[in-house]
mmCIF file as Biopython writes it, N, C-alpha, C and O atoms, coordinates in Angstrom:
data_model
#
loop_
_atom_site.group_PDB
_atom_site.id
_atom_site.type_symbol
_atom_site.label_atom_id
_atom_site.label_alt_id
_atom_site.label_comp_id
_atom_site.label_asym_id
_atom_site.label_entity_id
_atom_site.label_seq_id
_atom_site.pdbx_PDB_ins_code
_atom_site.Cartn_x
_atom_site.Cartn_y
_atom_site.Cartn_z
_atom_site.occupancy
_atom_site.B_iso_or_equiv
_atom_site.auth_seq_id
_atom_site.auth_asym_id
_atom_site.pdbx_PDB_model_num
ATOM 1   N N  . UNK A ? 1  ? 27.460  17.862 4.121   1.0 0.0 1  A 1 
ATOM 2   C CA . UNK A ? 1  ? 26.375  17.962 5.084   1.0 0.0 1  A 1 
ATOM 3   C C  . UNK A ? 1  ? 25.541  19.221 4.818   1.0 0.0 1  A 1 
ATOM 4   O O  . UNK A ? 1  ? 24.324  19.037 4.796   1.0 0.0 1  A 1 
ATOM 5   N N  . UNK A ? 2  ? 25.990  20.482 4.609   1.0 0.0 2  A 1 
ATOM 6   C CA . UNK A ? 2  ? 25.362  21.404 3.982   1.0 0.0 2  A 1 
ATOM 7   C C  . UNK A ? 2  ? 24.761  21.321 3.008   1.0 0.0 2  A 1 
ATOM 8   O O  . UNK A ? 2  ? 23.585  21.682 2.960   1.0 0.0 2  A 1 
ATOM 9   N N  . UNK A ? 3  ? 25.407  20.820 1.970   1.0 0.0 3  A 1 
ATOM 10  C CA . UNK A ? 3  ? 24.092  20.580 0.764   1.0 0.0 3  A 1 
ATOM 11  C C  . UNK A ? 3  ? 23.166  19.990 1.265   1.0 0.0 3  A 1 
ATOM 12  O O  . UNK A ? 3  ? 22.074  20.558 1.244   1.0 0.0 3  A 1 
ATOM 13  N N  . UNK A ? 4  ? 23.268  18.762 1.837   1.0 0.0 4  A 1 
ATOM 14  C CA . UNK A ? 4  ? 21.850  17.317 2.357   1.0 0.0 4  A 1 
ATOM 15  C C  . UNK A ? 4  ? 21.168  18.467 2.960   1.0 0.0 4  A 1 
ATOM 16  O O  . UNK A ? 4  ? 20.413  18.714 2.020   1.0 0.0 4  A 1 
ATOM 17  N N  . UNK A ? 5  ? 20.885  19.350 3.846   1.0 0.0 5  A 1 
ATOM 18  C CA . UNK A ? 5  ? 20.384  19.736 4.667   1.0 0.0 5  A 1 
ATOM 19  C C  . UNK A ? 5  ? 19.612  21.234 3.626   1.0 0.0 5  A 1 
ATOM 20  O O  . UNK A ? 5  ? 18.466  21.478 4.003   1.0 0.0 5  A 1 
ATOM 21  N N  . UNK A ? 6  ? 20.019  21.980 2.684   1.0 0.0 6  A 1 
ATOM 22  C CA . UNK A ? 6  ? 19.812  22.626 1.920   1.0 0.0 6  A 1 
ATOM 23  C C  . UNK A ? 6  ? 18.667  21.794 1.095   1.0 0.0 6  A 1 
ATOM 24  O O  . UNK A ? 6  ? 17.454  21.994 1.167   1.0 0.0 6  A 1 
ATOM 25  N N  . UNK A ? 7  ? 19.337  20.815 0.294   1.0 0.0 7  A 1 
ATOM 26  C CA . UNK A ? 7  ? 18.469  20.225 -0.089  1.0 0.0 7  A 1 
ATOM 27  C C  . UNK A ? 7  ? 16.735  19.781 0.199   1.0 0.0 7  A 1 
ATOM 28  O O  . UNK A ? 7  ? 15.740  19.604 -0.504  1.0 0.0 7  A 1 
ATOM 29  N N  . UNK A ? 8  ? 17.100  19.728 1.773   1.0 0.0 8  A 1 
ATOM 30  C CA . UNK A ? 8  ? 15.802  19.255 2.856   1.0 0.0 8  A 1 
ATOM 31  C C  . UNK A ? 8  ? 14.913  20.138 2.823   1.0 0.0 8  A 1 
ATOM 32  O O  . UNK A ? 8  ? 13.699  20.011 2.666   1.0 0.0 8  A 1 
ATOM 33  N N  . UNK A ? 9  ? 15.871  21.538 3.055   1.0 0.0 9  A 1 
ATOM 34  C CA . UNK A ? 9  ? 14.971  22.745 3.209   1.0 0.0 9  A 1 
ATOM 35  C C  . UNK A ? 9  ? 14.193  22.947 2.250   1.0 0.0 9  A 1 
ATOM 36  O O  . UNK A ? 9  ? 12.977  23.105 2.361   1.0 0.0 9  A 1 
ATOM 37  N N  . UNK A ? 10 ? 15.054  22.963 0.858   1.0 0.0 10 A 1 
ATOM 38  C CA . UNK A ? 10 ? 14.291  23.135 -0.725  1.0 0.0 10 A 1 
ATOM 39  C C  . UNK A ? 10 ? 13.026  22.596 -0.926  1.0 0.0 10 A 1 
ATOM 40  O O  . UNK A ? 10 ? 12.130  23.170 -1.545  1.0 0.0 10 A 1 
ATOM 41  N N  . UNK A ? 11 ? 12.912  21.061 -0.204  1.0 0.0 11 A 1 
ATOM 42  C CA . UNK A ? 11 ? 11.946  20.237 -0.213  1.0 0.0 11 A 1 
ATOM 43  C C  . UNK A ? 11 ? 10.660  20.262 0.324   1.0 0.0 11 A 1 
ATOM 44  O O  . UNK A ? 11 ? 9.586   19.831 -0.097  1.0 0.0 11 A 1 
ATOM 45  N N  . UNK A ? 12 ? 11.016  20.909 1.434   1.0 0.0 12 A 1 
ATOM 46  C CA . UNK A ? 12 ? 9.892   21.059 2.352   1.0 0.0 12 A 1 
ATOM 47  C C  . UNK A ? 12 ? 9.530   22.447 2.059   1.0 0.0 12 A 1 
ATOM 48  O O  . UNK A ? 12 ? 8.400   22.746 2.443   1.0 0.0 12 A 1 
ATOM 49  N N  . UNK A ? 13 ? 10.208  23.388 1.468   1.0 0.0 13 A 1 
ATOM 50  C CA . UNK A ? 13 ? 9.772   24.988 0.556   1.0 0.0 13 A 1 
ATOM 51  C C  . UNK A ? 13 ? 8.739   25.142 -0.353  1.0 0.0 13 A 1 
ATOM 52  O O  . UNK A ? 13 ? 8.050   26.154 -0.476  1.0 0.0 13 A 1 
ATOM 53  N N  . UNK A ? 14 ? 8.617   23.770 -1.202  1.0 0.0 14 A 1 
ATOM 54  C CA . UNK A ? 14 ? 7.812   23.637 -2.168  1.0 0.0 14 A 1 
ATOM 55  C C  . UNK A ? 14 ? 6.528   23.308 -1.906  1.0 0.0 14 A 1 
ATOM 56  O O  . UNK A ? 14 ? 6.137   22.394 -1.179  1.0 0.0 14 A 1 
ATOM 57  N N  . UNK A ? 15 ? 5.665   24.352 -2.736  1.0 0.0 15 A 1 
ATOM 58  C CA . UNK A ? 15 ? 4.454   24.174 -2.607  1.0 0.0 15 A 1 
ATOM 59  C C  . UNK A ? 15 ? 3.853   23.083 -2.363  1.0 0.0 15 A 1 
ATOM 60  O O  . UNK A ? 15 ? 4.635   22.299 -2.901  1.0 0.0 15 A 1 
ATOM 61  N N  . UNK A ? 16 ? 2.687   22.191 -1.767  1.0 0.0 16 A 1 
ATOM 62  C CA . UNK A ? 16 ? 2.284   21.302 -1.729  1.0 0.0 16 A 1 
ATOM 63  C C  . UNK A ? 16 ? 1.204   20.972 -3.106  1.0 0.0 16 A 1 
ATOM 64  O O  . UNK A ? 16 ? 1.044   22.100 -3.571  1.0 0.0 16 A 1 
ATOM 65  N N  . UNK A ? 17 ? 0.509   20.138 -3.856  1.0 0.0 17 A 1 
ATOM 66  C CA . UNK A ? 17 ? 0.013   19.464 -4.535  1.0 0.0 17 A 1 
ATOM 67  C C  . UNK A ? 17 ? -1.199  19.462 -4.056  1.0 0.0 17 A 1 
ATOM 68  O O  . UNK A ? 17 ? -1.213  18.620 -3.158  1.0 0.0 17 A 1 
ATOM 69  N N  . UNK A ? 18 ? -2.693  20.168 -4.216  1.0 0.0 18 A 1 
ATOM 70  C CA . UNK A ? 18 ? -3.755  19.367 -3.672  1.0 0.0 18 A 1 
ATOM 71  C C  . UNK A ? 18 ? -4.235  18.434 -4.538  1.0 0.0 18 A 1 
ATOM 72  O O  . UNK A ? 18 ? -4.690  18.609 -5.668  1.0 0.0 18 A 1 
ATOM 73  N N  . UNK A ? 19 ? -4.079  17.299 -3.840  1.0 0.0 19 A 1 
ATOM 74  C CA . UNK A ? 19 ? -4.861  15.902 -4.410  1.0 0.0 19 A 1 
ATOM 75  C C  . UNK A ? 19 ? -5.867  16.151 -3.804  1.0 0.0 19 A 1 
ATOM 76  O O  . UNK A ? 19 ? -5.902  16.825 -2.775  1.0 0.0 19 A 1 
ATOM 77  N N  . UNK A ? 20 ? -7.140  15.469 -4.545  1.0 0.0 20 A 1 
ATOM 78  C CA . UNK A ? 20 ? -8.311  15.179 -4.201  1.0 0.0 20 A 1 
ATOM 79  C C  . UNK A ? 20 ? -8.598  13.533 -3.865  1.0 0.0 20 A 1 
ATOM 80  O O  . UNK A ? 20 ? -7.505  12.968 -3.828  1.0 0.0 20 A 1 
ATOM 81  N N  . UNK A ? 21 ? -9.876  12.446 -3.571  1.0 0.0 21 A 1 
ATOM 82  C CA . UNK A ? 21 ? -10.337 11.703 -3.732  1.0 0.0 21 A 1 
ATOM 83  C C  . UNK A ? 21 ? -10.492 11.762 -5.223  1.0 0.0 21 A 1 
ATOM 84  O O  . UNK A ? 21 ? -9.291  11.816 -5.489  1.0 0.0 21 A 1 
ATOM 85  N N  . UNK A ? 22 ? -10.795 11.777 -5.818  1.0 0.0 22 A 1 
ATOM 86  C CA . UNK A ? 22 ? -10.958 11.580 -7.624  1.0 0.0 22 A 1 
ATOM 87  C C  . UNK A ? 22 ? -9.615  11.312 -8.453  1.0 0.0 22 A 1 
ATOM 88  O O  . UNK A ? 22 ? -9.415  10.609 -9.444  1.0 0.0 22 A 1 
ATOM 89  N N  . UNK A ? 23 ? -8.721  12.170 -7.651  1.0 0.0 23 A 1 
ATOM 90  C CA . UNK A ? 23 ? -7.580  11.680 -8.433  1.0 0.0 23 A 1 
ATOM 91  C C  . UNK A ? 23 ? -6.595  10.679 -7.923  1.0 0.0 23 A 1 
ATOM 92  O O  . UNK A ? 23 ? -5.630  10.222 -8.536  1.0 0.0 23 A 1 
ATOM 93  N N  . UNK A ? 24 ? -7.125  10.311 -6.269  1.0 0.0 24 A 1 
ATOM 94  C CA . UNK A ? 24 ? -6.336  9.025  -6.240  1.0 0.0 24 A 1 
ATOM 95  C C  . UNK A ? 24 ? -7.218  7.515  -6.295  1.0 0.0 24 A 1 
ATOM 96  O O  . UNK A ? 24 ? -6.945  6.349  -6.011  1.0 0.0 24 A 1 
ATOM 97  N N  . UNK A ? 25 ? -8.565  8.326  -6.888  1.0 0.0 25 A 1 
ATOM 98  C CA . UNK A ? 25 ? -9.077  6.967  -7.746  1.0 0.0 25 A 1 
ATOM 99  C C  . UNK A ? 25 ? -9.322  6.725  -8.782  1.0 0.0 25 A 1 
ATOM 100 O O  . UNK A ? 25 ? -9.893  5.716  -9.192  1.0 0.0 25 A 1 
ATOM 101 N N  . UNK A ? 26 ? -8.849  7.796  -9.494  1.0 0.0 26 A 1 
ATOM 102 C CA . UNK A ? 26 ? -8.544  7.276  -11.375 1.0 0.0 26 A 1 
ATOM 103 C C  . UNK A ? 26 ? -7.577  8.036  -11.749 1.0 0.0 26 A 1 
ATOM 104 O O  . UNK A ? 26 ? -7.647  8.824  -12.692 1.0 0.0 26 A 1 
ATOM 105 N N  . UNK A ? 27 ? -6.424  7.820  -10.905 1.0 0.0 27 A 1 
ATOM 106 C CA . UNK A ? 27 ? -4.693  7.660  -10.995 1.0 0.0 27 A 1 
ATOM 107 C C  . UNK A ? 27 ? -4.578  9.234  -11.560 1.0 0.0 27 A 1 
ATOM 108 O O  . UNK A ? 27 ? -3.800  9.517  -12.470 1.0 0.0 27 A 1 
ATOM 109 N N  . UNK A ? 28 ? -5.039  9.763  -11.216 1.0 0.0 28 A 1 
ATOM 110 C CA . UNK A ? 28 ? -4.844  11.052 -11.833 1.0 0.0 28 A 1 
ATOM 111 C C  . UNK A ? 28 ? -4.737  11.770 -13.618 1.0 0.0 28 A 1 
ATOM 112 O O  . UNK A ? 28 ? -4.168  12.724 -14.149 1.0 0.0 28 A 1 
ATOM 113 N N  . UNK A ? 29 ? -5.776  10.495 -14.114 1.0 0.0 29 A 1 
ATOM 114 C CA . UNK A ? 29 ? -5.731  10.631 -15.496 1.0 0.0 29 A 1 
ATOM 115 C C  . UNK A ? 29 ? -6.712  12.057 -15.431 1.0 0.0 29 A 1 
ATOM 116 O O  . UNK A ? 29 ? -6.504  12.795 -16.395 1.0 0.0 29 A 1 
ATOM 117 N N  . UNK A ? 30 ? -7.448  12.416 -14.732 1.0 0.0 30 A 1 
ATOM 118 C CA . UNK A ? 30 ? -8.382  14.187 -15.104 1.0 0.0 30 A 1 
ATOM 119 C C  . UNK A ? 30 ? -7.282  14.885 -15.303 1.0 0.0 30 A 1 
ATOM 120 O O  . UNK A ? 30 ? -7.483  15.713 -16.192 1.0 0.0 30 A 1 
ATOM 121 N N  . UNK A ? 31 ? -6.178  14.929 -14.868 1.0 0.0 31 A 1 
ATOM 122 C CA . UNK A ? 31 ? -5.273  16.563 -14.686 1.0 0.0 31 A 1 
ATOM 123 C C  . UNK A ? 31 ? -4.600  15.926 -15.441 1.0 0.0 31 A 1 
ATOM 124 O O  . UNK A ? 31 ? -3.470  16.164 -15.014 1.0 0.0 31 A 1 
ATOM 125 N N  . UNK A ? 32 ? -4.384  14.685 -17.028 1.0 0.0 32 A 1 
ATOM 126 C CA . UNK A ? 32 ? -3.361  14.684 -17.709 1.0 0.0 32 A 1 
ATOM 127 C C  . UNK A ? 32 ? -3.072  15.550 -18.561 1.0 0.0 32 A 1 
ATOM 128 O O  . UNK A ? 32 ? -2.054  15.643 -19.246 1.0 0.0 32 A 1 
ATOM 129 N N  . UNK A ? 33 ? -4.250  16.391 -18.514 1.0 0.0 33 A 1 
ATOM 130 C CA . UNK A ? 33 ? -4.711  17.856 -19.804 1.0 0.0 33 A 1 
ATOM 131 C C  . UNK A ? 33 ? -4.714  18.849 -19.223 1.0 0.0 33 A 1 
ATOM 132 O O  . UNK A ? 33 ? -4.793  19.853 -19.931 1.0 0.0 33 A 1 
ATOM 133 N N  . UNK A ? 34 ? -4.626  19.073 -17.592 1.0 0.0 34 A 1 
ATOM 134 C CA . UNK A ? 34 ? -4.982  20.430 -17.149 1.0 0.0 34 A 1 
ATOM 135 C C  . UNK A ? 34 ? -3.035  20.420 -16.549 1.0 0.0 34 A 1 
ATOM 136 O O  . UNK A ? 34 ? -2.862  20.718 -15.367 1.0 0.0 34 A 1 
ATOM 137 N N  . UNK A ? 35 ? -1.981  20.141 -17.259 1.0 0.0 35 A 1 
ATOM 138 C CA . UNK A ? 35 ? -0.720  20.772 -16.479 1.0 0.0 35 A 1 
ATOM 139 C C  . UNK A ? 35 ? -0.559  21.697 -17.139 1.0 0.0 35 A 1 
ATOM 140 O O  . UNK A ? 35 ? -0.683  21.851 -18.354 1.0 0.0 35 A 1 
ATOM 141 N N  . UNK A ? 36 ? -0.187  22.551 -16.127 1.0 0.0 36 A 1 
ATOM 142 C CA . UNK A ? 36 ? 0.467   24.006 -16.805 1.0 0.0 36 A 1 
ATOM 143 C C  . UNK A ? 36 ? 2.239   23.923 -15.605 1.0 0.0 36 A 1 
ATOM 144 O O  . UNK A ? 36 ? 2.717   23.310 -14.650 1.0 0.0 36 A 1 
ATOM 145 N N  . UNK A ? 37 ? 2.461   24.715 -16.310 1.0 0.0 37 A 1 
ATOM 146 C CA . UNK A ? 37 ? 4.107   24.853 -16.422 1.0 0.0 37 A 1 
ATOM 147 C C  . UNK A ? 37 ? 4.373   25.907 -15.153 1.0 0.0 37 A 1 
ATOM 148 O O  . UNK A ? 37 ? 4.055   27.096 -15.197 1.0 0.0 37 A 1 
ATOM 149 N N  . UNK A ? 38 ? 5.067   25.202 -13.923 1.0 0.0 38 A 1 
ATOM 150 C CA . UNK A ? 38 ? 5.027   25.933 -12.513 1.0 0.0 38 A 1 
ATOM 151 C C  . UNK A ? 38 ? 5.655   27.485 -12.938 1.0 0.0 38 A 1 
ATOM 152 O O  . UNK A ? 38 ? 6.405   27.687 -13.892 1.0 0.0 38 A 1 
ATOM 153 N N  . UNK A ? 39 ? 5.074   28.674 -11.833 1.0 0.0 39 A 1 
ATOM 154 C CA . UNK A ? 39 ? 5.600   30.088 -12.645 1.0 0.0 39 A 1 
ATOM 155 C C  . UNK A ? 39 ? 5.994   30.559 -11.080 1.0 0.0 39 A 1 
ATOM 156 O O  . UNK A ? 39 ? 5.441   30.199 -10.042 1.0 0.0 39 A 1 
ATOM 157 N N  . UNK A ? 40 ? 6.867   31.268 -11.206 1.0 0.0 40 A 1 
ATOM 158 C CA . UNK A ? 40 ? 7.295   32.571 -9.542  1.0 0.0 40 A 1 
ATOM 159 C C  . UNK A ? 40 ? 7.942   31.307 -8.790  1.0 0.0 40 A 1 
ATOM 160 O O  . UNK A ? 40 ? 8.826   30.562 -9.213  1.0 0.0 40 A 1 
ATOM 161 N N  . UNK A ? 41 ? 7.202   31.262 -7.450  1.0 0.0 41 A 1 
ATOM 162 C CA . UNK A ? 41 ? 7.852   30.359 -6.429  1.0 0.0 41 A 1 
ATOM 163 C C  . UNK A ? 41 ? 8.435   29.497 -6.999  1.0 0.0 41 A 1 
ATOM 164 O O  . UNK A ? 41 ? 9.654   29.459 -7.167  1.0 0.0 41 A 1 
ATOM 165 N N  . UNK A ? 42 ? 7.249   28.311 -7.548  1.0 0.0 42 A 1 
ATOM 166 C CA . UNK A ? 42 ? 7.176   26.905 -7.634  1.0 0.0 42 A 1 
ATOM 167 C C  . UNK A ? 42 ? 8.510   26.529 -8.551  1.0 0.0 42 A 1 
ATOM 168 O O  . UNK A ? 42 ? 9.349   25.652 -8.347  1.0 0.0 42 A 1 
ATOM 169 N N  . UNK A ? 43 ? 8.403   27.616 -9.770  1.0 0.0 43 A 1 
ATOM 170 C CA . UNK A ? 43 ? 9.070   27.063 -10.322 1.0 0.0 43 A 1 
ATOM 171 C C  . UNK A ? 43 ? 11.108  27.445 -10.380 1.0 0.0 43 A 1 
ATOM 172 O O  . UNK A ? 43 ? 11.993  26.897 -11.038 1.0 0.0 43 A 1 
ATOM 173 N N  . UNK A ? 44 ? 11.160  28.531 -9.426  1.0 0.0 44 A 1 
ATOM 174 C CA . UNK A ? 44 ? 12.029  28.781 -8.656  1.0 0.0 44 A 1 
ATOM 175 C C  . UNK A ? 44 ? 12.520  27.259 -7.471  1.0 0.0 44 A 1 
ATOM 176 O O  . UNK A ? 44 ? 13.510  26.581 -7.194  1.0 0.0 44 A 1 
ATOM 177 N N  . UNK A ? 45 ? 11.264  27.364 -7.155  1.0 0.0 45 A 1 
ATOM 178 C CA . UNK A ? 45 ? 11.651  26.322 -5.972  1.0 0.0 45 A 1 
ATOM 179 C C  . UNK A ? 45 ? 12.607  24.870 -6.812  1.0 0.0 45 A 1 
ATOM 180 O O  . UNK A ? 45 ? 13.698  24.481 -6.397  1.0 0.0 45 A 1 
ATOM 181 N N  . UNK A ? 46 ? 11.915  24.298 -7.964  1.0 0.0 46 A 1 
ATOM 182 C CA . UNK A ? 46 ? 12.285  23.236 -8.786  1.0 0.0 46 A 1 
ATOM 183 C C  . UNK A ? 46 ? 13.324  23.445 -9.412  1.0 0.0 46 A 1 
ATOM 184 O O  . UNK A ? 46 ? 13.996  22.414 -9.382  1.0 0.0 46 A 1 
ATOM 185 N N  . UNK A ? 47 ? 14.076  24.643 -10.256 1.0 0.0 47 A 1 
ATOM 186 C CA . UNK A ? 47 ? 15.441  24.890 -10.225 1.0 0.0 47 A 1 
ATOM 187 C C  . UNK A ? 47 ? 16.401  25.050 -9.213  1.0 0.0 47 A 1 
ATOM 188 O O  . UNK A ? 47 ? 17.585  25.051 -9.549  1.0 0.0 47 A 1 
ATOM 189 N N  . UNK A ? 48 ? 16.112  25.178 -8.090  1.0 0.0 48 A 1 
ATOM 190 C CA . UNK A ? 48 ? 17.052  25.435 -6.394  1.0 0.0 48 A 1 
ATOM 191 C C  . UNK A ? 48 ? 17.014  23.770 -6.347  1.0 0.0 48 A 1 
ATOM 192 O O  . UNK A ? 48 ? 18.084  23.232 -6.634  1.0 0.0 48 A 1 
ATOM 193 N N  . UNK A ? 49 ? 16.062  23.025 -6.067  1.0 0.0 49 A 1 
ATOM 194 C CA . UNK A ? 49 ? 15.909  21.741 -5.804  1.0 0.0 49 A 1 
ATOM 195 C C  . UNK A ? 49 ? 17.006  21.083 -6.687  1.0 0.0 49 A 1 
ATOM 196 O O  . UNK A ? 49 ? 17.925  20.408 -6.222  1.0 0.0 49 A 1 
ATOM 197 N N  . UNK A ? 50 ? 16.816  21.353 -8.033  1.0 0.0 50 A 1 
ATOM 198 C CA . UNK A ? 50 ? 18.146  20.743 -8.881  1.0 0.0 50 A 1 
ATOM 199 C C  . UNK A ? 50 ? 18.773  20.449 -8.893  1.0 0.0 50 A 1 
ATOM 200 O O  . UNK A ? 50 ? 19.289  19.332 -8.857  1.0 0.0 50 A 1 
ATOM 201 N N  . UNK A ? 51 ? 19.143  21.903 -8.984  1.0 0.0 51 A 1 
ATOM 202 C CA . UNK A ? 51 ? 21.007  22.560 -8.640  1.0 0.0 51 A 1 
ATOM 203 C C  . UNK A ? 51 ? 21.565  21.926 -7.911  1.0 0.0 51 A 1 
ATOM 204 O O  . UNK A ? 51 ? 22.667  21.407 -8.093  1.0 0.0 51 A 1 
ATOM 205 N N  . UNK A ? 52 ? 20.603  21.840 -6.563  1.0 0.0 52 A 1 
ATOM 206 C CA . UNK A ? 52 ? 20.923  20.985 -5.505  1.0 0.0 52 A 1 
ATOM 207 C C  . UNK A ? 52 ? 21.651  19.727 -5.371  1.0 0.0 52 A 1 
ATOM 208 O O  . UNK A ? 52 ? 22.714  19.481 -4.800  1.0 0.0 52 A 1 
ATOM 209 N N  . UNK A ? 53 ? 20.677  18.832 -6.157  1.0 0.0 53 A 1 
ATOM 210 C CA . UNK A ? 53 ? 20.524  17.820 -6.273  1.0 0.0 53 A 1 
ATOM 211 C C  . UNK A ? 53 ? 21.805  17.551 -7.000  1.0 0.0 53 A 1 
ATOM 212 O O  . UNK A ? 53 ? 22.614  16.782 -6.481  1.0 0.0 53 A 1 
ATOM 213 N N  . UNK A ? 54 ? 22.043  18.067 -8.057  1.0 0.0 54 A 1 
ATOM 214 C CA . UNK A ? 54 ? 23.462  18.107 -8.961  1.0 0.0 54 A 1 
ATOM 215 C C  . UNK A ? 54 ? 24.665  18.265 -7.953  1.0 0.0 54 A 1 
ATOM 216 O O  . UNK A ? 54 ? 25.549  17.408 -7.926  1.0 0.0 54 A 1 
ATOM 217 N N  . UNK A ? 55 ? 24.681  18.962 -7.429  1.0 0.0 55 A 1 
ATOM 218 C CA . UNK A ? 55 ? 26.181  19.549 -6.430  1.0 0.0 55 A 1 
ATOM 219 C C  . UNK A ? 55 ? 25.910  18.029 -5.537  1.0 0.0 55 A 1 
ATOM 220 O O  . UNK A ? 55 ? 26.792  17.170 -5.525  1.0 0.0 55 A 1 
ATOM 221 N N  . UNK A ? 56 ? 24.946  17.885 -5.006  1.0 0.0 56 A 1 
ATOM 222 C CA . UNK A ? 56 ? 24.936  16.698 -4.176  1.0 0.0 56 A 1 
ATOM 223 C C  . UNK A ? 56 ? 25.497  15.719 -5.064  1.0 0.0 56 A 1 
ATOM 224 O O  . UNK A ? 56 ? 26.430  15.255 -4.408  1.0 0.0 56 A 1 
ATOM 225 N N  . UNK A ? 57 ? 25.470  15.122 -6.198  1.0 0.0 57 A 1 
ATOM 226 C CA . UNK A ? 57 ? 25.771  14.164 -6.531  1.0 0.0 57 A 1 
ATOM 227 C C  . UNK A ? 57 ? 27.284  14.370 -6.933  1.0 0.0 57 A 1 
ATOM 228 O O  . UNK A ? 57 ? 28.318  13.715 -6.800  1.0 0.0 57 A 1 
ATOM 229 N N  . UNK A ? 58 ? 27.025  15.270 -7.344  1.0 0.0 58 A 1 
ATOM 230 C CA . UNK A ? 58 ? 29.064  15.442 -7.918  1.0 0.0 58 A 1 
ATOM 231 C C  . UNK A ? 58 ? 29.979  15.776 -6.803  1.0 0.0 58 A 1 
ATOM 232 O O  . UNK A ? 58 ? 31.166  16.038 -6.997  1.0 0.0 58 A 1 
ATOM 233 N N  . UNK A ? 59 ? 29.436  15.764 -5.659  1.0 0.0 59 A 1 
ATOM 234 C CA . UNK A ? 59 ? 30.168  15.887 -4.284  1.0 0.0 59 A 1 
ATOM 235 C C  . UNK A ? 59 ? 30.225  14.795 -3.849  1.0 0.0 59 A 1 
ATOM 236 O O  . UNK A ? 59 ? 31.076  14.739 -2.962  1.0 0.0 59 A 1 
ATOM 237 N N  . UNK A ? 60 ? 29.650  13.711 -4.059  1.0 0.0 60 A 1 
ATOM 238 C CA . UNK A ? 60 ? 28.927  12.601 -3.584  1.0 0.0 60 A 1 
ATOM 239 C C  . UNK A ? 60 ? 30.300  11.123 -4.266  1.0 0.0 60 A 1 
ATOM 240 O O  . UNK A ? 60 ? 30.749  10.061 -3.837  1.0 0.0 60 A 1 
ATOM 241 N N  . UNK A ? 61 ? 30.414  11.756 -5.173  1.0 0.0 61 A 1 
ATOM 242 C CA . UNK A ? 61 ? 31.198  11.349 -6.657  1.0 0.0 61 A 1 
ATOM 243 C C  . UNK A ? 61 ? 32.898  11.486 -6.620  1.0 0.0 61 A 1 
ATOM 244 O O  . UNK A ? 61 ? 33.815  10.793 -7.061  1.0 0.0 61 A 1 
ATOM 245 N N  . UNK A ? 62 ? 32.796  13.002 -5.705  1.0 0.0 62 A 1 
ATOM 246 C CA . UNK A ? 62 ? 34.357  13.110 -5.902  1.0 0.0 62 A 1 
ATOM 247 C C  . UNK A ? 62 ? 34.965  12.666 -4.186  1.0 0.0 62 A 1 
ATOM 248 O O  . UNK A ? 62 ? 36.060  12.228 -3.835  1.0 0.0 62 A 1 
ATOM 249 N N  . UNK A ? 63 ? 34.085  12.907 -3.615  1.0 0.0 63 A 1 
ATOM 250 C CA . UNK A ? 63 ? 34.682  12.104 -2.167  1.0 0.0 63 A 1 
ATOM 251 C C  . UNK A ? 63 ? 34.504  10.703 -2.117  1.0 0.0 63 A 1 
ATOM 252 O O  . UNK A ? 63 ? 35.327  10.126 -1.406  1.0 0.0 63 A 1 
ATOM 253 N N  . UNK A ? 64 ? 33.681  10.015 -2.660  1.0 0.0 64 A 1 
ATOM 254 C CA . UNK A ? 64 ? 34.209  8.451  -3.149  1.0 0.0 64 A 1 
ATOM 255 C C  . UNK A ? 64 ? 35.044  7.939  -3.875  1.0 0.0 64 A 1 
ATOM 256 O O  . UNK A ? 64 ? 35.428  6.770  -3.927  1.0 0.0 64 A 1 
ATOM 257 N N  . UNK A ? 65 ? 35.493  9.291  -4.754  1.0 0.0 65 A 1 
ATOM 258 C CA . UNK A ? 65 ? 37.190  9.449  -5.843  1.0 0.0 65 A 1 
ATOM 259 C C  . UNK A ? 65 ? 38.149  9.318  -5.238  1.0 0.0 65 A 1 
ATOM 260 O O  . UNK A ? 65 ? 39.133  8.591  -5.376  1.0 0.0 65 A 1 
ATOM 261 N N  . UNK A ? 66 ? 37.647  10.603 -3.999  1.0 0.0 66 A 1 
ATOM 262 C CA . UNK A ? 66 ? 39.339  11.113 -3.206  1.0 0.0 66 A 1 
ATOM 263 C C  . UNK A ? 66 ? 38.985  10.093 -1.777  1.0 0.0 66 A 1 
ATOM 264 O O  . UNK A ? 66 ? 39.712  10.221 -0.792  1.0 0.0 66 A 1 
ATOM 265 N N  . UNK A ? 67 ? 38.112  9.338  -1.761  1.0 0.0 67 A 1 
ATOM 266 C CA . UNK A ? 67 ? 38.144  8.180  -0.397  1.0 0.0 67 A 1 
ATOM 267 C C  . UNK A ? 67 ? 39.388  7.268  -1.330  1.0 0.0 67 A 1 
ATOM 268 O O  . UNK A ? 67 ? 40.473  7.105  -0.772  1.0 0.0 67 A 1 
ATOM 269 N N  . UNK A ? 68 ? 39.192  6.715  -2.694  1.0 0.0 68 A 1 
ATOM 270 C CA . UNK A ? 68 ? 39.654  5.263  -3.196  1.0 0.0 68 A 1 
ATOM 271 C C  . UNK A ? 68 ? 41.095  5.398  -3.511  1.0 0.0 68 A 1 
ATOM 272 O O  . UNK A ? 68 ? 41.940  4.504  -3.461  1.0 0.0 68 A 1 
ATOM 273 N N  . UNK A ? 69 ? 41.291  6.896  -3.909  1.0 0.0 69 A 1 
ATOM 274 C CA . UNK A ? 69 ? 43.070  6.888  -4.111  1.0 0.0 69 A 1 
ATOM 275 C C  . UNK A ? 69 ? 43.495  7.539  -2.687  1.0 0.0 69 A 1 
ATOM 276 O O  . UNK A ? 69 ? 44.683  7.713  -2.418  1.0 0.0 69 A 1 
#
């Protein structure tokens, strides 16, 4: 329950995305040339999110192990 809820937080931590009108009408092919590589927060935030995400699943994994024996 701590991780899920960690996880949540991580989620809602992360910077938001401004979309425009232009890019949700030509699928966002303008910015297929303008990504650059998240730096400080963002990209802090996306390794925490991970990690996360990892412990969640291998927790997820071994209590459906130790539910079956």
């Amino acid at each position: 329950m701590i991780v899920s809820v960690l996880i949540i937080i991580a989620v809602m931590m992360q910077p938001a995305k401004n979309d425009n009108a232009s890019t949700a009408l030509s699928g966002g092919a303008a910015d297929l040339f303008n990504k650059q590589k998240p730096r400080g927060f963002e990209a802090f935030m996306q390794k925490v999110t991970a990690v996360l995400g990892v412990i969640f699943f291998v927790l997820s994994l071994a209590l459906v192990y130790l539910s079956s024996h």
